[in-house]
N, C-alpha and C positions, 0 to 999 in steps of 0.2 A: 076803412083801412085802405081800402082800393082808391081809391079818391085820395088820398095824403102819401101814397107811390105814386100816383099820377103826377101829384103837384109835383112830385122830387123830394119831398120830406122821407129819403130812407136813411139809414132804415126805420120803419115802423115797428116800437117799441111794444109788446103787449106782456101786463103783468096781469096773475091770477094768483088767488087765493081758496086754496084749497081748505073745503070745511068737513069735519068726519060727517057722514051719515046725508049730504048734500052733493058733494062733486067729489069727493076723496078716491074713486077711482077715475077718472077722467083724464090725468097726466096724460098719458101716452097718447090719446087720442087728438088734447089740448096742443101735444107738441107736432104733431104727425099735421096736424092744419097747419099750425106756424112753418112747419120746415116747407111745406105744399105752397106756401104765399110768400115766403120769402121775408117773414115778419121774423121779430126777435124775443124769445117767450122769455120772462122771469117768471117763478113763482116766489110766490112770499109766503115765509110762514102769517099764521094769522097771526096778530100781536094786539097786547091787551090797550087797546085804544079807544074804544069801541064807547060809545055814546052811554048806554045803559050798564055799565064796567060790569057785565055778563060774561066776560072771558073767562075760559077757565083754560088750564093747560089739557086737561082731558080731551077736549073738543077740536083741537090742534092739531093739524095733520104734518108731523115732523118733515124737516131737510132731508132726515135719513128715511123714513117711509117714501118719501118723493123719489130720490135716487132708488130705489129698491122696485120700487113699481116701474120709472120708467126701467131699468135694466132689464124687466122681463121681456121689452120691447126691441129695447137700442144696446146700442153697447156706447158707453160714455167713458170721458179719461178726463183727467184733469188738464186745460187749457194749462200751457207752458209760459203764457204773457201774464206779466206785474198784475196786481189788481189795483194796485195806483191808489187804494183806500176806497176801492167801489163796492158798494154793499152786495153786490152780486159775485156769489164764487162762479164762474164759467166754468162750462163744459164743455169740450167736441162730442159732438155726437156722431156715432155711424150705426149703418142697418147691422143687425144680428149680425157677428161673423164677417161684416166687411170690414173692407179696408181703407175704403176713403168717408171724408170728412164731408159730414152732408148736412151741418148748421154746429148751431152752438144751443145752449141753454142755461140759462143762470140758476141760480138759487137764492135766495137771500132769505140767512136761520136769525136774523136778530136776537130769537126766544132759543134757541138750544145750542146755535155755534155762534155768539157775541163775535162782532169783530170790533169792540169801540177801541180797542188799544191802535186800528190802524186807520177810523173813521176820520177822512176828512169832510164830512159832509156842514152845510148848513144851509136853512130854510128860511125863509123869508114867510112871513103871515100874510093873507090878502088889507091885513091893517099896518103893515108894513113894521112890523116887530119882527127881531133876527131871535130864531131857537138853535141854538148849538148843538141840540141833540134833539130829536123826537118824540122822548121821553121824559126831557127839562120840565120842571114846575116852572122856570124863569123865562122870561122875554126881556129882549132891550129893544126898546123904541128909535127909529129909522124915522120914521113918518117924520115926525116934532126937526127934525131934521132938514128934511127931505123938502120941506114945507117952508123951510125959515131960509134967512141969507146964510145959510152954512156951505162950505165950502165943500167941492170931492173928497179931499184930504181929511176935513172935520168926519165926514159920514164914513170914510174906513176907516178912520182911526176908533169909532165909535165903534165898527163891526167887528175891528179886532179888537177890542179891548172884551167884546161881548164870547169872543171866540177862546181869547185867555182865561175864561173862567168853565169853558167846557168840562160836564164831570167825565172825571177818569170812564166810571162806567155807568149804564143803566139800571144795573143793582135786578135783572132779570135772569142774570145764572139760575142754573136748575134750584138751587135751595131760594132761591130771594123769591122767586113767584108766592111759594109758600111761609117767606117767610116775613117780616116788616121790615126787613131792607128795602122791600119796595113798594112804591108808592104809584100807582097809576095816577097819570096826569088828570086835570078836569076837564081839559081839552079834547075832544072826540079827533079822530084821524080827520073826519071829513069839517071838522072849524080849526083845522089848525090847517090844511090845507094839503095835498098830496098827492 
């Protein structure tokens, strides 16, 4: 991280995942480095991606547990700037009882505060397949494209067309976990890319 502010790459981006009974109290301390280096922390909830579809909600260490532990440390407000359809809700942060602003911190609840009504996000596979969401059963092929005499025009048109069919939502609200609404992908977070 010291070496990628050296280069000039800031800010340096670090996301962690909070797992119960593994790091589930370490917030505060995870953020209290970042704020120290000048890096920019997101946590994520855990989300059921996971290679061995071993997730369970129980295991989860909630948005709202996160703000709650860090509070015993910092005092946070809700950042006043657009989120633009960034999957990270921002926070200001300040020390106990103070008054100036001494970093930020993200959040990002996928599993218990959904924002797909505002996501504009889209992923790219290292096989060059577009997923409209992280959570899609579906990919549209870029590669076969990308590879042939297709045109700039041909491959966005292909990438929006892949983007008009984005689902409304990931079907992981509080009852879909448990219920067959939803359907974990086959794709592991780490072969679909992230």
């Amino acid at each position: 991280m010291a070496a990628a502010q050296a280069a000039g790459l800031s800010p340096v981006k670090l996301n962690a995942v909070l797992m119960r009974g593994v790091n589930d109290r370490e917030a505060p301390e995870l953020l209290r480095w970042a704020l120290d280096h000048d890096c920019s922390l997101r946590f994520i909830e855990q989300m059921p991606l996971d290679a061995d579809h071993g997730w369970t909600r129980t295991n989860m260490v909630t948005a709202a547990e996160i703000r709650e532990d860090l509070s015993e440390h910092f005092d946070l407000s809700a950042d006043q700037d657009p989120r633009n359809g960034a999957p990270a809700e921002k926070m200001l942060v300040r020390e106990r009882g103070g008054t100036e602003v001494i970093g930020t911190v993200g959040i990002i609840a996928s599993v218990t505060e959904p924002f797909c009504a505002d996501c504009t996000r889209t992923r790219i596979t290292a096989e060059g397949r577009v997923r409209s969401c992280l959570f899609s059963h579906h990919e549209t092929d870029l590669m076969q494209l990308l590879r042939s005499e297709a045109t700039d025009q041909d491959i966005a048109q292909r990438w929006r067309a892949a983007m008009w069919v984005k689902p409304r939502a990931h079907g992981m609200d509080h009852a879909g976990l448990d219920s067959e609404d939803y359907v974990q992908p086959d794709r592991s977070m780490s072969a679909i890319g992230g």
